[in-house]
C-alpha positions as CSV (number, residue, x, y, z in Angstrom):
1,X,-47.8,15.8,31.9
2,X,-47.4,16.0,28.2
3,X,-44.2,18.0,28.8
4,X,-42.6,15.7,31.0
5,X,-43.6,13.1,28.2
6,X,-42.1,14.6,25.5
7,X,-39.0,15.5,28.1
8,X,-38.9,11.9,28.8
9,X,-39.1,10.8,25.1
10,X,-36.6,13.0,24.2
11,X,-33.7,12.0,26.7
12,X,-34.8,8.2,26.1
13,X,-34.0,9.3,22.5
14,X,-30.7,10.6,23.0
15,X,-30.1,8.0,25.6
16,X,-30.7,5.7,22.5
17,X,-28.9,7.5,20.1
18,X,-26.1,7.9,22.1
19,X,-25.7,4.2,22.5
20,X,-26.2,3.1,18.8
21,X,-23.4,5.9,18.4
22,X,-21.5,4.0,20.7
23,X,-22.2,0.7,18.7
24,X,-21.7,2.3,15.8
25,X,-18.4,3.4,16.7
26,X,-17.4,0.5,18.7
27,X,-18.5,-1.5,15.2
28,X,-16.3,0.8,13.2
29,X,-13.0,0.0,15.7
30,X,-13.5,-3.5,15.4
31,X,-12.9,-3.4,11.6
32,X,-9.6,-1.5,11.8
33,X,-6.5,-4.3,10.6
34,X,-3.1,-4.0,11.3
35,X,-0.9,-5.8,8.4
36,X,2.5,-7.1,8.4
37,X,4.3,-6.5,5.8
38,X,8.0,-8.8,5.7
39,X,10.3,-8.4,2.9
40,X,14.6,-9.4,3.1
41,X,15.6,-6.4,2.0
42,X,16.7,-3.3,4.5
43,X,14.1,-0.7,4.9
44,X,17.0,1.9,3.2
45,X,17.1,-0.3,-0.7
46,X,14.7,1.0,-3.2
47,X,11.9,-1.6,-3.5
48,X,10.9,-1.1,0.1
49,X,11.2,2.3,0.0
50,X,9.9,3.1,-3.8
51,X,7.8,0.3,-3.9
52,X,6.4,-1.6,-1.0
53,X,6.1,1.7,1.2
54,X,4.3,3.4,-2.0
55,X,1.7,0.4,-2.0
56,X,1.4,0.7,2.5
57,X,1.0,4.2,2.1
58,X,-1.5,4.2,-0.1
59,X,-3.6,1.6,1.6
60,X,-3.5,3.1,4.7
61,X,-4.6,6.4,2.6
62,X,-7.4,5.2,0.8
63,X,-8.7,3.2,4.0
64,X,-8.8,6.5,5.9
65,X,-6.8,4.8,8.3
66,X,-8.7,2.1,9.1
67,X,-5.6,-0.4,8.1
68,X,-2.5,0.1,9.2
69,X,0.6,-1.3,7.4
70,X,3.7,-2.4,9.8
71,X,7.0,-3.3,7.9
72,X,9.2,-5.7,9.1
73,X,12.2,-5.3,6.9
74,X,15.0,-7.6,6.7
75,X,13.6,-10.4,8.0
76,X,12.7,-9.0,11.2
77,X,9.8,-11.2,11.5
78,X,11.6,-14.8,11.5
79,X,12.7,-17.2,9.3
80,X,14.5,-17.2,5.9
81,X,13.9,-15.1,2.6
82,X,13.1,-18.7,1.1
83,X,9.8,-18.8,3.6
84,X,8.7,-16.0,2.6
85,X,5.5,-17.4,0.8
86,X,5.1,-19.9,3.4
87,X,4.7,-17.4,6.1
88,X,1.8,-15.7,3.9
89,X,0.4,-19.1,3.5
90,X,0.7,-19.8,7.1
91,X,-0.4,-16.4,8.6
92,X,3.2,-15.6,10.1
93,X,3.1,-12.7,8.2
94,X,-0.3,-10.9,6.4
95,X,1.5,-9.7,3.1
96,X,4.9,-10.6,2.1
97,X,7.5,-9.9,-0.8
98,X,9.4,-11.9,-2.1
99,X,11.6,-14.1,-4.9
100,X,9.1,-16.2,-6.7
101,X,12.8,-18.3,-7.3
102,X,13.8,-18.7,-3.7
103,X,11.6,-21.9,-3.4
104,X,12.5,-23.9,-6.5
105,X,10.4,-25.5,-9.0
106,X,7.2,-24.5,-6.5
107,X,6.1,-22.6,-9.2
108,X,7.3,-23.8,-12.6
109,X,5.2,-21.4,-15.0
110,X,6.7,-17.8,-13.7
111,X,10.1,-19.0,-15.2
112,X,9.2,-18.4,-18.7
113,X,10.1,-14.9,-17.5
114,X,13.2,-16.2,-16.1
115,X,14.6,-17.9,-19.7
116,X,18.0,-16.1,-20.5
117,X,17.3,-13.1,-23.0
118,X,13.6,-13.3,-23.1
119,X,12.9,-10.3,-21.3
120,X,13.5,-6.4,-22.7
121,X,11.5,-4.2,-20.7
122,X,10.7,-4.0,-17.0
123,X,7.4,-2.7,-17.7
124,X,6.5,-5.0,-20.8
125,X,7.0,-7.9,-18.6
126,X,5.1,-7.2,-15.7
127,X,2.4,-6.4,-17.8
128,X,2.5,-9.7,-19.0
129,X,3.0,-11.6,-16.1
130,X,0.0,-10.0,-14.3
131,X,-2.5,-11.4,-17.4
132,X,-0.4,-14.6,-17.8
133,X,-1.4,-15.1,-13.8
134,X,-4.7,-14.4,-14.2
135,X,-5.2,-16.6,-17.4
136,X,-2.8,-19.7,-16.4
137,X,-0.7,-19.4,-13.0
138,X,-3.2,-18.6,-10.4
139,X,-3.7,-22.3,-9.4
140,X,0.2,-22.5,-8.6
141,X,-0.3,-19.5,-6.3
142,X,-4.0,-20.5,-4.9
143,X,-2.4,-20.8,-1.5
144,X,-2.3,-16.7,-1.4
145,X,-4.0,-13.9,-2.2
146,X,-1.6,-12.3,-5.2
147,X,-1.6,-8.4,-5.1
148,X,1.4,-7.8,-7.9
149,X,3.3,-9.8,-9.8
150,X,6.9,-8.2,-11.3
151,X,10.1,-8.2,-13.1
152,X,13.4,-6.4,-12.1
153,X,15.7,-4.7,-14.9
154,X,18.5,-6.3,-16.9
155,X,20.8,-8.2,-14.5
156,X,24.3,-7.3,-14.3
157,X,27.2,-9.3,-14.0
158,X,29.3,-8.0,-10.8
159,X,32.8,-9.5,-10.6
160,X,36.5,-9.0,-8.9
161,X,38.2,-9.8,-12.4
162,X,36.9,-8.3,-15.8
163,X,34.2,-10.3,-18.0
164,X,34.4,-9.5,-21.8
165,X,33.1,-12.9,-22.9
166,X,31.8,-16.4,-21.4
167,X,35.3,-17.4,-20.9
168,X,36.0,-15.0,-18.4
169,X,33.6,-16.4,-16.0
170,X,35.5,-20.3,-16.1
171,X,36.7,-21.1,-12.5
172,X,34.8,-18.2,-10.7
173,X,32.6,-18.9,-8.1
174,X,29.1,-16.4,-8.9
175,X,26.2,-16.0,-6.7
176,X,22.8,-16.4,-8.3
177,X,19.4,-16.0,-7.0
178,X,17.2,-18.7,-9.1
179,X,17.0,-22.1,-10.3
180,X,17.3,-20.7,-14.3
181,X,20.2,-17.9,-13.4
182,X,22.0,-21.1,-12.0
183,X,21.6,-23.1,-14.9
184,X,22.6,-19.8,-16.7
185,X,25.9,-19.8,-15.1
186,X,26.8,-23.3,-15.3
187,X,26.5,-22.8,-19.1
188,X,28.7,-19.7,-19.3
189,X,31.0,-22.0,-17.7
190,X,30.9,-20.4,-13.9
191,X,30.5,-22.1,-10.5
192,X,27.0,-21.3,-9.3
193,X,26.4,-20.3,-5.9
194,X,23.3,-20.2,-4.8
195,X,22.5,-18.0,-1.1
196,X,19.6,-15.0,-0.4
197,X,20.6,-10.9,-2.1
198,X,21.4,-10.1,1.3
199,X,24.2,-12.8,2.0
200,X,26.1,-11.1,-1.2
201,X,28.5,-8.4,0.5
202,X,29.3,-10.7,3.3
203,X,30.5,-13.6,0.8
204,X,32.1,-11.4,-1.2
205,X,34.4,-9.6,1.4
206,X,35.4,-12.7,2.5
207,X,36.3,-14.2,-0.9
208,X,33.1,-17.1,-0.4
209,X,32.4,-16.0,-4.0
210,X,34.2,-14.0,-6.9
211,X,31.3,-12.0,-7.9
212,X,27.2,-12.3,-7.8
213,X,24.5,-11.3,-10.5
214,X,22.0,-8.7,-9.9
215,X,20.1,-5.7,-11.1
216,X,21.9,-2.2,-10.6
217,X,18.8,-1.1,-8.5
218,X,19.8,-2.7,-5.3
219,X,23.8,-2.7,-5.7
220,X,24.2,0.8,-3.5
221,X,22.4,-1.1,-0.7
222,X,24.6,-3.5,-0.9
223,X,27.7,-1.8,-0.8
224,X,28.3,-3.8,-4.2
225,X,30.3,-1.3,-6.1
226,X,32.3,-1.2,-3.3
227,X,33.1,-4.9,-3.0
228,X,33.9,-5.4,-6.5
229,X,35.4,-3.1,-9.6
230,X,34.1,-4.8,-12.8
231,X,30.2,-5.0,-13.8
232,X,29.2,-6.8,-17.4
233,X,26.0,-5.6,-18.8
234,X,23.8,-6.2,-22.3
235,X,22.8,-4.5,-24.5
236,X,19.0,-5.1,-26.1
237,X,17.4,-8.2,-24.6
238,X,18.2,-9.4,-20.6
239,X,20.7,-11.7,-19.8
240,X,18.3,-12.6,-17.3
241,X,15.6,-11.0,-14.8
242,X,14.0,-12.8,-12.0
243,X,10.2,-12.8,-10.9
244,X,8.4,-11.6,-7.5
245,X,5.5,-11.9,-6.1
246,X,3.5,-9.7,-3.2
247,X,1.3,-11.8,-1.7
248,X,-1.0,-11.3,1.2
249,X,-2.4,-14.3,3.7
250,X,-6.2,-15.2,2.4
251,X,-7.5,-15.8,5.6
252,X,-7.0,-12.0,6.5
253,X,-7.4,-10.8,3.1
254,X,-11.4,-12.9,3.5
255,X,-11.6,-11.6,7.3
256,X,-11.8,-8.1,5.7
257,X,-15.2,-6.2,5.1
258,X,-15.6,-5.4,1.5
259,X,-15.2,-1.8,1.7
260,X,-11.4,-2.6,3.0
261,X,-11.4,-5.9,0.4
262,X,-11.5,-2.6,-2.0
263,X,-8.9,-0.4,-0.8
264,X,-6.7,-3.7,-1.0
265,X,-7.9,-4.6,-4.8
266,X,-7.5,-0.9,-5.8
267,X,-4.1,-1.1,-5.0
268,X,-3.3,-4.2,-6.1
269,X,-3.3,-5.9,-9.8
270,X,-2.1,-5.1,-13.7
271,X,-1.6,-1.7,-12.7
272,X,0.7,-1.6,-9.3
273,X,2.5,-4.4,-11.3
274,X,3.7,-2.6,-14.3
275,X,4.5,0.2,-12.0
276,X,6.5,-2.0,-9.7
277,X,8.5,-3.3,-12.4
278,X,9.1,0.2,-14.1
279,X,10.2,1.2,-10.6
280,X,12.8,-1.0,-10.3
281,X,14.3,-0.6,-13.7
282,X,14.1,3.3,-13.1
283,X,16.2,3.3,-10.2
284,X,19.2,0.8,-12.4
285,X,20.1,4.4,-13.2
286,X,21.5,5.5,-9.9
287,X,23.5,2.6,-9.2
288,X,25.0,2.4,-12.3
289,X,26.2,5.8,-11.3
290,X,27.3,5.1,-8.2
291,X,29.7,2.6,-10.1
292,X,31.0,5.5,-12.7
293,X,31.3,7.8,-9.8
294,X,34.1,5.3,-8.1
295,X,35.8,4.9,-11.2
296,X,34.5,1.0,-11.7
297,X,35.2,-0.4,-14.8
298,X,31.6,-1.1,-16.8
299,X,31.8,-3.3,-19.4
300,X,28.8,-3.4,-22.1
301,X,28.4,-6.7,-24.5
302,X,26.6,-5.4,-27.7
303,X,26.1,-6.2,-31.1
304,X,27.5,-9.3,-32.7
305,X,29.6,-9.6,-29.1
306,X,26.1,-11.1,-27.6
307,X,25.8,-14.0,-30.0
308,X,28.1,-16.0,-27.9
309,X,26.7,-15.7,-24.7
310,X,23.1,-16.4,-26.6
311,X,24.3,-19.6,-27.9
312,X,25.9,-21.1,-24.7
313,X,22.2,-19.8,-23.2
314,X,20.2,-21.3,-25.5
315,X,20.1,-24.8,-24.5
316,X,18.1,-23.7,-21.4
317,X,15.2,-22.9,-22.7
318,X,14.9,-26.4,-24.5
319,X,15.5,-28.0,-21.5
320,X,12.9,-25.9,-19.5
321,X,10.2,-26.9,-22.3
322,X,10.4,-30.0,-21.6
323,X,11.2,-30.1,-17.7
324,X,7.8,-28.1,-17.5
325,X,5.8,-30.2,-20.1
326,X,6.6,-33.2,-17.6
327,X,4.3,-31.6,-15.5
328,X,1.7,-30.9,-17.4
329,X,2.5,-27.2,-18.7
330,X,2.7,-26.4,-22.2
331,X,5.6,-24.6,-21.9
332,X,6.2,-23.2,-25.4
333,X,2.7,-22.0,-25.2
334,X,3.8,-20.0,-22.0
335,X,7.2,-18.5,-24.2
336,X,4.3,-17.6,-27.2
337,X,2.0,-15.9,-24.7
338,X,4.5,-14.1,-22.9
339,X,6.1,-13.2,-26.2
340,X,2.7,-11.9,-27.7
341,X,1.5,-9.5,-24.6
342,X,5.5,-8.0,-23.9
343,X,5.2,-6.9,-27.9
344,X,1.8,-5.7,-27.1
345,X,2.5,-3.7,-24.3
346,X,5.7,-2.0,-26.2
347,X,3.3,-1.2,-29.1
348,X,0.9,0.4,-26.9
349,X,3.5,2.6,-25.2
């Protein structure tokens, strides 16, 4: 009798262990997340491939595969580049990337970046975007869960015709892909045309527009250096860079237990930021190459050549001051701050 107890009591125990395995397991499946990631870009250009895959990779790494990272490139999921953030906001898509410029004026404080010739490093400013949006911005983004926050490298002036000074650029028709790089153009005496990165090779091969500005990063892509055979650069400070945002849907990123919250956080912040931004700047290299290799001609403003182009610029920033101290931003505290952590950064490194 006591052996058919203890026979009993030990299959009622592995009966019982057997099914808190099962729950256990069945507990464990119902945690695994799928995320969408949705960028404009082709799957082939560099940030999704140096950059957004790096950060999917990593979180499906560190998760032990418990999240999976789909990417929809090029829109695949719907809608326009300029919805981007909305579809994060709305749950269309879980974590998206994309132009903080494409909806203007929605978020007035990441343009201090944006001022003409205020930015000099990649790095520096990513750096001190991430703490600026922790200190000061994270209300205009409190819609999202913000995983990075970057900067390109210098942009580039891409152009049918030659452009050695401001001048040049009267009666051509540019593309540019913010409300400040607009601005810009109008005061260097171009027509602005505003349309997506993407819509670039098209407009140009059909003559919609005479040339477009943008970083050398994503010109092989683009089949830029292709399209057109002159490219204006700067030497020392940017003529411009534009911010961008990765940004994941808080609803999911809440819905999350925390030990996945974690894999999320670890990959996310000052650090994937800086890296983001170096990234991109890295990988200028390579397309101004590209350029050499087909025999473009590369023009370089330096020295006392840059003044010019400064003082036409220089009326922006003014105006921005007070267009965001309207709202209730002190604005030239934002230039100050900015200032004050990009030299920091570069004296750290």
């Amino acid at each position: 009798m006591t052996k058919r107890r203890t026979l009993c009591g030990l299959m009622g125990g592995a009966a019982l262990g057997a099914l808190t395995l099962g729950l256990g397991t069945s507990a464990a499946l119902a945690q695994d997340v799928t995320l969408r990631l949705h960028h404009f870009l082709a799957a082939q250009a560099n940030v999704p491939t140096h950059i957004l895959d790096v950060w999917a990779d990593r979180v499906e790494a560190d998760s032990a595969g418990r999240i999976k990272v789909d990417r929809f490139p090029a829109m695949q999921l719907g809608g326009t580049p300029g919805e981007l953030y909305d579809q994060a906001v709305s749950g269309t898509a879980d974590v998206i990337w994309t132009v903080v410029g494409l909806t203007p004026g929605r978020f007035p404080s990441t343009e201090v970046f944006e001022l003409p010739f205020m930015v000099s490093d990649a790095r520096a400013a990513s750096y001190a975007y991430w703490h600026m949006f922790e200190e000061t911005m994270q209300e205009e983004f409190s819609e999202t869960k913000i995983l990075a926050t970057w900067v390109h490298g210098p942009g580039v002036i891409h152009t049918e015709d030659a452009v050695n000074s401001p001048d040049d650029l009267r009666g051509m028709q540019i593309r540019g892909p913010s409300r400040l790089t607009v601005q810009l153009l109008e005061a260097l005496g171009a027509t602005p045309v505003g349309m997506p990165i993407a819509q670039s090779p098209e407009a140009l091969s059909r003559g919609v527009i005479n040339g477009a500005i943008m970083p050398w990063e994503v010109t092989p892509s683009l089949r830029i250096p292709e399209l057109v055979e002159n490219h204006t650069e700067f030497e020392g400070d940017m003529l411009y860079t534009v911010t961008f945002v990765l940004a994941m849907n808080q609803e999911k990123y809440d819905s999350l237990p925390d030990d996945l919250k974690a894999v999320i956080d670890d990959n996310s912040g000052l650090e994937f930021s800086i890296f983001a931004g170096g990234t991109q700047q890295d990988w200028d290299a390579p397309g101004r190459e590209m350029a050499e290799e087909l025999g473009n001609n590369i023009i370089t403003v330096s020295g006392d050549a840059v003044d010019e182009w400064r003082a036409r610029a220089e009326p922006i920033q003014a105006r921005w001051v007070d267009e965001v101290t309207g709202r209730g931003i002190d604005g030239q505290a934002l230039i100050d701050r900015a200032r004050a952590l990009m030299a920091e950064y570069e004296a750290a490194n």
